[in-house]
PDB file of N, CA, C, O and CB in Angstrom:
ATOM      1  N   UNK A   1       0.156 -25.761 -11.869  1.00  0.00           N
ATOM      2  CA  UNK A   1       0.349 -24.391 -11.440  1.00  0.00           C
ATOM      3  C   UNK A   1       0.932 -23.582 -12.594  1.00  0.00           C
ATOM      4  O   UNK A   1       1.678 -23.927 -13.510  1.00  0.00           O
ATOM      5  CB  UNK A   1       1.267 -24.325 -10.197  1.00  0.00           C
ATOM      6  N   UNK A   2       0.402 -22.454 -12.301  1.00  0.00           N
ATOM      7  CA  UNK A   2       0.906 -21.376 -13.185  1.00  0.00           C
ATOM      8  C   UNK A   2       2.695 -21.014 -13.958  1.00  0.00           C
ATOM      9  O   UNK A   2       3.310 -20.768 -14.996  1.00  0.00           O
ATOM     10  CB  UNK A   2       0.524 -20.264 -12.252  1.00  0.00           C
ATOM     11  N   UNK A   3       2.785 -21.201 -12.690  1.00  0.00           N
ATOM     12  CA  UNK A   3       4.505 -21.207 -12.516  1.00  0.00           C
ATOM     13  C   UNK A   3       5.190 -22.392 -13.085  1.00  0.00           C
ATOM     14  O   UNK A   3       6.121 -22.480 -13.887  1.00  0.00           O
ATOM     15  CB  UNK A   3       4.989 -21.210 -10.923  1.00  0.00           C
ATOM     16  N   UNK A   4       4.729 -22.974 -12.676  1.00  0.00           N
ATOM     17  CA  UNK A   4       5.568 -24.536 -13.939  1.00  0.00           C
ATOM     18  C   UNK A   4       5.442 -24.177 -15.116  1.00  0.00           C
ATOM     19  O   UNK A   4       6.352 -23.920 -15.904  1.00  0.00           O
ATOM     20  CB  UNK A   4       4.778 -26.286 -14.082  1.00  0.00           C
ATOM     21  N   UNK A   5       4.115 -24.134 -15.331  1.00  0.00           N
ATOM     22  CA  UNK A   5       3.903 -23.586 -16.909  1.00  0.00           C
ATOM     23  C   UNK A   5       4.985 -22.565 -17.452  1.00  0.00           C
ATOM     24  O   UNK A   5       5.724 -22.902 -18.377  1.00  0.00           O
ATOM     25  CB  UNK A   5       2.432 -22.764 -17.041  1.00  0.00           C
ATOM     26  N   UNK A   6       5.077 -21.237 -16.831  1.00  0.00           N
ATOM     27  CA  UNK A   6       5.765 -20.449 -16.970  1.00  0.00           C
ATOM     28  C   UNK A   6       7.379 -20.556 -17.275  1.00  0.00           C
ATOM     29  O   UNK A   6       8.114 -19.948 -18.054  1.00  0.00           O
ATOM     30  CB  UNK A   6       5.432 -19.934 -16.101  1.00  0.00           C
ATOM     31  N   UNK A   7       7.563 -21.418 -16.480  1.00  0.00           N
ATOM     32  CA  UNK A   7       9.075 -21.370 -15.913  1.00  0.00           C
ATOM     33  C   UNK A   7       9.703 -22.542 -17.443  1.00  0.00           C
ATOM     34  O   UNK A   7      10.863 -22.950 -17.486  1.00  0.00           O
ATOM     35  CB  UNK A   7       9.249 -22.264 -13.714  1.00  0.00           C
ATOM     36  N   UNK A   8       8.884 -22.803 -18.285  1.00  0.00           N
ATOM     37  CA  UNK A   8       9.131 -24.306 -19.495  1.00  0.00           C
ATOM     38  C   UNK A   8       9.143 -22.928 -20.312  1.00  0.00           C
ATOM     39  O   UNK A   8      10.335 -22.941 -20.621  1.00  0.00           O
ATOM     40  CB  UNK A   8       7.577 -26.014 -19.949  1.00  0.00           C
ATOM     41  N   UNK A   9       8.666 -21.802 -20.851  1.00  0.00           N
ATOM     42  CA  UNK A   9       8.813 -20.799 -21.719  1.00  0.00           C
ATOM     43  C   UNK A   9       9.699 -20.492 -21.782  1.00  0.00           C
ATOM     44  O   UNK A   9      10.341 -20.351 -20.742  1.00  0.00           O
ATOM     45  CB  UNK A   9       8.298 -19.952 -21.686  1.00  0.00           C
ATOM     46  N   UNK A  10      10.361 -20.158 -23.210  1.00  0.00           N
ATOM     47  CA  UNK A  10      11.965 -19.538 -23.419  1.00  0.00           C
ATOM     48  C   UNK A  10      11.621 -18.456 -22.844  1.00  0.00           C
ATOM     49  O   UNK A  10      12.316 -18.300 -21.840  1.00  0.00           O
ATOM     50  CB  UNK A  10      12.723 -19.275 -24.983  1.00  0.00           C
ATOM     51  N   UNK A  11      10.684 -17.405 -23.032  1.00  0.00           N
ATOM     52  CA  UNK A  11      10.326 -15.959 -22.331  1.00  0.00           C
ATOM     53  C   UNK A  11      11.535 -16.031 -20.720  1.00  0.00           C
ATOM     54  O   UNK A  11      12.471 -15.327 -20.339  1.00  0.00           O
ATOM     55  CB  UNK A  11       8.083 -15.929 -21.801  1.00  0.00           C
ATOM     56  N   UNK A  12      10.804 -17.341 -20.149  1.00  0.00           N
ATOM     57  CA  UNK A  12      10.895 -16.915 -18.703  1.00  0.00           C
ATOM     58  C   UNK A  12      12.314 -16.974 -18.633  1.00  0.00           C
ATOM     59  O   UNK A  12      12.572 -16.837 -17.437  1.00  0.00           O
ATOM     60  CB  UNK A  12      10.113 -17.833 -17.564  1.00  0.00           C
ATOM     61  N   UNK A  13      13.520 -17.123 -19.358  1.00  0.00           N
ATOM     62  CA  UNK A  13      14.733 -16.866 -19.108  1.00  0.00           C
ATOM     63  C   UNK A  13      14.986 -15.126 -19.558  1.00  0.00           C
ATOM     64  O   UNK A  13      16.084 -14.578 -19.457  1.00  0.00           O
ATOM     65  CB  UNK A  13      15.606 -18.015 -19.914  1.00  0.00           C
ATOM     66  N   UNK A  14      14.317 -14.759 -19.825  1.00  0.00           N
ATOM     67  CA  UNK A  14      14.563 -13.031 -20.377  1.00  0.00           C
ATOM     68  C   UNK A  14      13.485 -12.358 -19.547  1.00  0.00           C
ATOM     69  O   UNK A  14      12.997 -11.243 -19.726  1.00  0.00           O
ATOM     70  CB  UNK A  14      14.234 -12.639 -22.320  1.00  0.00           C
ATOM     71  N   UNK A  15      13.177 -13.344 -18.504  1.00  0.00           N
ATOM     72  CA  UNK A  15      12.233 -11.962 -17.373  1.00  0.00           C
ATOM     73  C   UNK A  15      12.385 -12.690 -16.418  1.00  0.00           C
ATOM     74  O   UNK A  15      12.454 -13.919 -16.415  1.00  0.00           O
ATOM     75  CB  UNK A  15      10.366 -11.409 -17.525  1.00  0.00           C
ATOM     76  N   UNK A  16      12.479 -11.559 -15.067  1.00  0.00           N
ATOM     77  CA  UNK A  16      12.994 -12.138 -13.944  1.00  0.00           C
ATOM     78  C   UNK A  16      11.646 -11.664 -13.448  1.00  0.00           C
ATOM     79  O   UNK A  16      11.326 -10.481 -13.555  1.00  0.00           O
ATOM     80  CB  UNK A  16      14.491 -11.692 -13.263  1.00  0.00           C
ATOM     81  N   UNK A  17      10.660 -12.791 -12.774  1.00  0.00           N
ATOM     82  CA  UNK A  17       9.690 -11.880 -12.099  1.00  0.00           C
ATOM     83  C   UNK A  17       9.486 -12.896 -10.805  1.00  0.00           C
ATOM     84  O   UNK A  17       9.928 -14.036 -10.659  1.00  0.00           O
ATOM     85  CB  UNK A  17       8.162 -11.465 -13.098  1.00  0.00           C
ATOM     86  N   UNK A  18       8.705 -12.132  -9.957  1.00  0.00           N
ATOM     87  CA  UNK A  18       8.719 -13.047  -8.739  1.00  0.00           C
ATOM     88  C   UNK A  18       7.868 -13.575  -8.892  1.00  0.00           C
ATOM     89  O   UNK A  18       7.372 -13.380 -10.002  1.00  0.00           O
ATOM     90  CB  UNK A  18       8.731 -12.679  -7.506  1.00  0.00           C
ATOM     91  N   UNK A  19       6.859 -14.902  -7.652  1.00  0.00           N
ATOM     92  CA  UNK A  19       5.735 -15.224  -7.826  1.00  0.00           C
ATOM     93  C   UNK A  19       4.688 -14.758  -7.764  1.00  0.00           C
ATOM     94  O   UNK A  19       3.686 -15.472  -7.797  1.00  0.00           O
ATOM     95  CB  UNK A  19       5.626 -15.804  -7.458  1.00  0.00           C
ATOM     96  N   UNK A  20       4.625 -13.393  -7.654  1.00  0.00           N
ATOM     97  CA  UNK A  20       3.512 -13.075  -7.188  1.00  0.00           C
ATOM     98  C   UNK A  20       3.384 -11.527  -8.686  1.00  0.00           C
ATOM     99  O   UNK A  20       2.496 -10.701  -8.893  1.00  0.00           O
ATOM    100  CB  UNK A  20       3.647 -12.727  -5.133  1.00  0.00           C
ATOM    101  N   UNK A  21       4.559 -11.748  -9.303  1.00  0.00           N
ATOM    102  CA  UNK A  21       4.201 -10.688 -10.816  1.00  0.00           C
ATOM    103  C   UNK A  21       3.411 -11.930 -11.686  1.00  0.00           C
ATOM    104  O   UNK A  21       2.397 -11.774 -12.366  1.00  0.00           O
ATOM    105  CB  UNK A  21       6.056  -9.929 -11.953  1.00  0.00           C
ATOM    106  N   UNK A  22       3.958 -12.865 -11.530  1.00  0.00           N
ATOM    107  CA  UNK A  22       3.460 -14.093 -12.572  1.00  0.00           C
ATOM    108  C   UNK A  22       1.873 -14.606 -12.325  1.00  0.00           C
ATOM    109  O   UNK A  22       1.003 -14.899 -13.144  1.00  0.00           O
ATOM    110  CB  UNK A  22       4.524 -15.548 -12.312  1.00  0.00           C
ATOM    111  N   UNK A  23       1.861 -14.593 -10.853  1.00  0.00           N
ATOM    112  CA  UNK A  23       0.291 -14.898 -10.433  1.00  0.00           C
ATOM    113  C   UNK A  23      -0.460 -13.478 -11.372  1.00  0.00           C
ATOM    114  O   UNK A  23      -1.151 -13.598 -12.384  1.00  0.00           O
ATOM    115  CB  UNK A  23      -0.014 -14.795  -8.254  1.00  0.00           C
ATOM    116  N   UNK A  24      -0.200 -12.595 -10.906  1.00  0.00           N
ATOM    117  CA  UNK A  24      -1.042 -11.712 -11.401  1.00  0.00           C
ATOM    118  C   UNK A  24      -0.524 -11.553 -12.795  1.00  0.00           C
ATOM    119  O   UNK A  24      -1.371 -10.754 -13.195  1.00  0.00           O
ATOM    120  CB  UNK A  24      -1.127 -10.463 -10.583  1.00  0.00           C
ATOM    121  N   UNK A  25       0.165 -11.722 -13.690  1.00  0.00           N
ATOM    122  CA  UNK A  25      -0.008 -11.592 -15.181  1.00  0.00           C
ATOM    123  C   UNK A  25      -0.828 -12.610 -15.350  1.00  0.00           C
ATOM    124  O   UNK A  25      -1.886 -12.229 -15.852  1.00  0.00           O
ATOM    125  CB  UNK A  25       1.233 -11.664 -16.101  1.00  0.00           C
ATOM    126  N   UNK A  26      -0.792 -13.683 -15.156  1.00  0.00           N
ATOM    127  CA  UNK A  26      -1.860 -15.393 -15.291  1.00  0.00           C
ATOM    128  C   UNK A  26      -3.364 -14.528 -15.029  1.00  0.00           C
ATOM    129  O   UNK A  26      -4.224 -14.746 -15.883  1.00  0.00           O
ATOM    130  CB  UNK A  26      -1.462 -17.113 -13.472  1.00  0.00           C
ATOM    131  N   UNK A  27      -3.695 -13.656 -14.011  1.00  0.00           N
ATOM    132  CA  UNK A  27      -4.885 -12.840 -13.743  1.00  0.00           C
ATOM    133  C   UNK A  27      -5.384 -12.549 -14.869  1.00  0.00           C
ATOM    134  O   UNK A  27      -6.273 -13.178 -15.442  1.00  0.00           O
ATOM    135  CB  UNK A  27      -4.709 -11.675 -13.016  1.00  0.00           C
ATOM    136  N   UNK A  28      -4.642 -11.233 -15.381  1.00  0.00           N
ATOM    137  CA  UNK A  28      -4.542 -10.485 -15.591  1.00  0.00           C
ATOM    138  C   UNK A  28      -5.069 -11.002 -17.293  1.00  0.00           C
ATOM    139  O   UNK A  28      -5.974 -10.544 -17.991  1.00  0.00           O
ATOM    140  CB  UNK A  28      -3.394  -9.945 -14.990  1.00  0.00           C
ATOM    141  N   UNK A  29      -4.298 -11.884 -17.508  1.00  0.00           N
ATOM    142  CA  UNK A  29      -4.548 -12.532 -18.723  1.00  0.00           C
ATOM    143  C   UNK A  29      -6.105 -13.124 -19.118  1.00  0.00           C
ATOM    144  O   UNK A  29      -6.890 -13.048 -20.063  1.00  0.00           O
ATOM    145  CB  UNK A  29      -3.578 -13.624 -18.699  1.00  0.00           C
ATOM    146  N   UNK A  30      -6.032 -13.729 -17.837  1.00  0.00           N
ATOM    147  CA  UNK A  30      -7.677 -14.913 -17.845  1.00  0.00           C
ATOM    148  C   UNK A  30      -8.653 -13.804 -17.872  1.00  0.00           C
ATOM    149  O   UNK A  30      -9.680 -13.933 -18.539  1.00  0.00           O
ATOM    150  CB  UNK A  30      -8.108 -16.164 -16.099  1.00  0.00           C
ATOM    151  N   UNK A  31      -8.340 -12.365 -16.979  1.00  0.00           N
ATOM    152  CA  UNK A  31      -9.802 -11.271 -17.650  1.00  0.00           C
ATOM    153  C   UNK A  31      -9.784 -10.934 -18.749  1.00  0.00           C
ATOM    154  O   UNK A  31     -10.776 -10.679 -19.431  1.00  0.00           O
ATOM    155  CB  UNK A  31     -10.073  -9.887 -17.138  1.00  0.00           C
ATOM    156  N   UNK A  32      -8.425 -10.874 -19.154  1.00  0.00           N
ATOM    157  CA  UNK A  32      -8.466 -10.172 -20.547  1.00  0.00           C
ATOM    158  C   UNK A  32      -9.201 -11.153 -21.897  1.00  0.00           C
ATOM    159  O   UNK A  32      -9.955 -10.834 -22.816  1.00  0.00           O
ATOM    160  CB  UNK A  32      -6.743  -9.806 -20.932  1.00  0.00           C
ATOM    161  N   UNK A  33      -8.654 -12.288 -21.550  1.00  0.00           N
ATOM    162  CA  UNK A  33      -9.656 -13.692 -22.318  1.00  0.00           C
ATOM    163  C   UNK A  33     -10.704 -13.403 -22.560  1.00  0.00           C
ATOM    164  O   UNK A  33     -11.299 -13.581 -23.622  1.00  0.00           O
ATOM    165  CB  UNK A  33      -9.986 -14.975 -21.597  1.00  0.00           C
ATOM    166  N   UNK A  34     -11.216 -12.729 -21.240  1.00  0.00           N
ATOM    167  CA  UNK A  34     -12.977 -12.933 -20.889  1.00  0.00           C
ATOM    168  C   UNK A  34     -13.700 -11.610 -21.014  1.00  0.00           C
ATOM    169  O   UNK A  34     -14.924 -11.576 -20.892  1.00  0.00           O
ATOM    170  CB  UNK A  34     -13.331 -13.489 -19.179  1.00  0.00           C
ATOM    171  N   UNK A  35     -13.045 -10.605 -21.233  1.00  0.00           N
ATOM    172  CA  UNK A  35     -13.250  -9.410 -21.556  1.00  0.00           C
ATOM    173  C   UNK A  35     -13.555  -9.678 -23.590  1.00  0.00           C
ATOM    174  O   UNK A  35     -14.573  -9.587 -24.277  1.00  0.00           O
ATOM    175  CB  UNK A  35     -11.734  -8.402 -20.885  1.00  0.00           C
ATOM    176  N   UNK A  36     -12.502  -9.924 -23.831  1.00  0.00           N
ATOM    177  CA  UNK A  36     -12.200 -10.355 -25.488  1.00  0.00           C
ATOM    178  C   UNK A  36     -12.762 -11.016 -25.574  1.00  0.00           C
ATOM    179  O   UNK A  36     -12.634 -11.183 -26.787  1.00  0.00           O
ATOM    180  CB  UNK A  36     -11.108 -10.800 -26.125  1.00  0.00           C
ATOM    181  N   UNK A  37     -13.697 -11.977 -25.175  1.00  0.00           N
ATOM    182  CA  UNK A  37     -13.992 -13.459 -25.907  1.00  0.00           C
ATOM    183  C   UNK A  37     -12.902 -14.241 -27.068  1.00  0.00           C
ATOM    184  O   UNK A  37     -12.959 -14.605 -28.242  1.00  0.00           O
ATOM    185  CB  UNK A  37     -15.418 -13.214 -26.771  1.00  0.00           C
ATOM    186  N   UNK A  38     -12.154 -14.243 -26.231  1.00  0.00           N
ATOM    187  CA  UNK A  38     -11.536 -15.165 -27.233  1.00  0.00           C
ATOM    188  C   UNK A  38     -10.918 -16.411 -26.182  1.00  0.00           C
ATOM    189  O   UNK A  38     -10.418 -16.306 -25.062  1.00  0.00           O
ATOM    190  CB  UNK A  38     -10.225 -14.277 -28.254  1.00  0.00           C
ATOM    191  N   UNK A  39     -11.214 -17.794 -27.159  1.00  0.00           N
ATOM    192  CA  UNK A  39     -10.661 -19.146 -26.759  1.00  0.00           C
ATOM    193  C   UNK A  39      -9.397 -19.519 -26.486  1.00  0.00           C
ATOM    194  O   UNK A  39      -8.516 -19.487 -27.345  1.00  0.00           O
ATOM    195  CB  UNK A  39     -10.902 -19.919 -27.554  1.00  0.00           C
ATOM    196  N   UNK A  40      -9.256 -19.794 -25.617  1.00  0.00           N
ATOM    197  CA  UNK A  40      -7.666 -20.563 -25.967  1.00  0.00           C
ATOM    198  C   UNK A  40      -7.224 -21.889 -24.929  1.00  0.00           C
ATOM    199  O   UNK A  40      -6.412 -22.108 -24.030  1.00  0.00           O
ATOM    200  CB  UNK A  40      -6.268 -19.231 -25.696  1.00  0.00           C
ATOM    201  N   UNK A  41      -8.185 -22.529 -25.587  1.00  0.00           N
ATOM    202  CA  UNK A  41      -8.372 -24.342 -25.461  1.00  0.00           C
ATOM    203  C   UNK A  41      -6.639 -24.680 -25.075  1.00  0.00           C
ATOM    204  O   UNK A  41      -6.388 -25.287 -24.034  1.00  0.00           O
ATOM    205  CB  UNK A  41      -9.031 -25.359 -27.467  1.00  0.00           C
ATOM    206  N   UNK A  42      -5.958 -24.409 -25.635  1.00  0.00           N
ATOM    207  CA  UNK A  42      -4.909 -24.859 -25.492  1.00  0.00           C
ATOM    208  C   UNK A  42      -4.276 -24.540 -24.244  1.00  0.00           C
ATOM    209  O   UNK A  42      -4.112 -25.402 -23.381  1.00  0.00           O
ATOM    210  CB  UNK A  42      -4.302 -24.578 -26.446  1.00  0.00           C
ATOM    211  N   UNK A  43      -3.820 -23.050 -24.066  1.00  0.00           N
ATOM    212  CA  UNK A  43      -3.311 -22.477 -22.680  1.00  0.00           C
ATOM    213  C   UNK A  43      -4.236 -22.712 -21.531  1.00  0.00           C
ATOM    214  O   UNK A  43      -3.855 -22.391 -20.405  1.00  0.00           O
ATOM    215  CB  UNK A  43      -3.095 -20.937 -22.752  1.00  0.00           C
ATOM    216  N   UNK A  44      -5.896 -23.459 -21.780  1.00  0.00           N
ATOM    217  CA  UNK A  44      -6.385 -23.889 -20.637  1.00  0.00           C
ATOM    218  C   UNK A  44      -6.110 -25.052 -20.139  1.00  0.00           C
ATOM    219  O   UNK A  44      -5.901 -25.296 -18.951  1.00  0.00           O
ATOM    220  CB  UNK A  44      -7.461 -23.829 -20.657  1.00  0.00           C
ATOM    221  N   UNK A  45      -6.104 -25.755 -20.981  1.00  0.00           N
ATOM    222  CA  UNK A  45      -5.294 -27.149 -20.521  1.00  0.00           C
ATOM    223  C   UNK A  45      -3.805 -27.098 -19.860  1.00  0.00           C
ATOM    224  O   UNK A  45      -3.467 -27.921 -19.010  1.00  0.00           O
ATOM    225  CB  UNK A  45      -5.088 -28.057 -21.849  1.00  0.00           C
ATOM    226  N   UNK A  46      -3.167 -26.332 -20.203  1.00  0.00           N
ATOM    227  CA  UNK A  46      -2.039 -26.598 -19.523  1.00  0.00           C
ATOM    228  C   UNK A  46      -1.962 -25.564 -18.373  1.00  0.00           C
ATOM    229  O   UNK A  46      -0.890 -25.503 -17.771  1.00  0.00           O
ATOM    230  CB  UNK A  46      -0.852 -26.582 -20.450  1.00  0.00           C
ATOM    231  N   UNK A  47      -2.879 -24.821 -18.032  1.00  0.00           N
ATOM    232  CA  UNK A  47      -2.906 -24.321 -16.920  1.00  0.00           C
ATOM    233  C   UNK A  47      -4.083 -25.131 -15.769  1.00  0.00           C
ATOM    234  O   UNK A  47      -4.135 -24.932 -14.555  1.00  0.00           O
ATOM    235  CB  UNK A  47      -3.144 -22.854 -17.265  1.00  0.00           C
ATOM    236  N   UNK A  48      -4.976 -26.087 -16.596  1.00  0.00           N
ATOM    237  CA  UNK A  48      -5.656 -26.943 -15.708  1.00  0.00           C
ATOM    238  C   UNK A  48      -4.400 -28.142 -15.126  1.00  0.00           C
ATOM    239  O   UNK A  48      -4.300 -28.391 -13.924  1.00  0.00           O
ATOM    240  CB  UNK A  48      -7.051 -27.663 -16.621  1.00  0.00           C
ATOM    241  N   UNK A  49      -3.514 -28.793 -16.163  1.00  0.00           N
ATOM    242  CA  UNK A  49      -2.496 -29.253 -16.174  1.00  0.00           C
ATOM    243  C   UNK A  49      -2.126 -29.337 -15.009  1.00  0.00           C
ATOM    244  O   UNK A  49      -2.188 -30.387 -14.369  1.00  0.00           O
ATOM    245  CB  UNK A  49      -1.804 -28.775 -16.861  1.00  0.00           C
ATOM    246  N   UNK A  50      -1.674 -28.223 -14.547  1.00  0.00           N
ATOM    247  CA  UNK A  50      -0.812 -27.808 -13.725  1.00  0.00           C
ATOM    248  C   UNK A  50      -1.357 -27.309 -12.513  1.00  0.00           C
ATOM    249  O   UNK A  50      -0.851 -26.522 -11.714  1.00  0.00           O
ATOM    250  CB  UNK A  50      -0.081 -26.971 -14.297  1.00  0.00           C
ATOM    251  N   UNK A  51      -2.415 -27.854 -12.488  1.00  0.00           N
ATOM    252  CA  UNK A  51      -3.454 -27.714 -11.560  1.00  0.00           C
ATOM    253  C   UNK A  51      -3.990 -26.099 -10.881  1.00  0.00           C
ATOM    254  O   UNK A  51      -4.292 -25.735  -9.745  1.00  0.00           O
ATOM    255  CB  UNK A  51      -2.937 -28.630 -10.464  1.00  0.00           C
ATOM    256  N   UNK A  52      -3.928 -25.504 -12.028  1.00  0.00           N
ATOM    257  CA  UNK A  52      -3.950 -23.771 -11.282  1.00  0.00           C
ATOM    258  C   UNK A  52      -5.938 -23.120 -11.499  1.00  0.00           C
ATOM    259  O   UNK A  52      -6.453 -23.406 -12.580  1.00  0.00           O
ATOM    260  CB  UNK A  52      -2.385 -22.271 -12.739  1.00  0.00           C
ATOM    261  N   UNK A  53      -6.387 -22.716 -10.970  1.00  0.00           N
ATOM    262  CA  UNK A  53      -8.015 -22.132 -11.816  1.00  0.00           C
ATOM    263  C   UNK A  53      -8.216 -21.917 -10.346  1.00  0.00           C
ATOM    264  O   UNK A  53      -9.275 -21.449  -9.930  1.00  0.00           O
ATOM    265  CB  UNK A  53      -9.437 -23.410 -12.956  1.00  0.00           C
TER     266      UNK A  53
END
């Protein structure tokens, strides 16, 4: 899940957001990926990881 992921980032101690700002930045992000074409092999794995898609 998204949120595990999240919650291991130094970030997530300097932002307080609920679950449902974080679901939608994780959104928000994956269009923007796909809008951009750009890869990122890495942050997919650990969001498959964590069982989120």
């Amino acid at each position: 899940m998204f949120l595990k992921l999240y919650h291991r980032l130094p970030v997530a101690r300097m932002i307080d957001g609920s679950v449902h700002e974080l679901t939608a930045l994780n959104s928000a992000f994956e269009r923007l990926k796909q809008q951009a074409g750009v890869a990122t092999p890495v942050w997919d794995e650990l969001v498959a990881l964590n069982g989120e898609r």
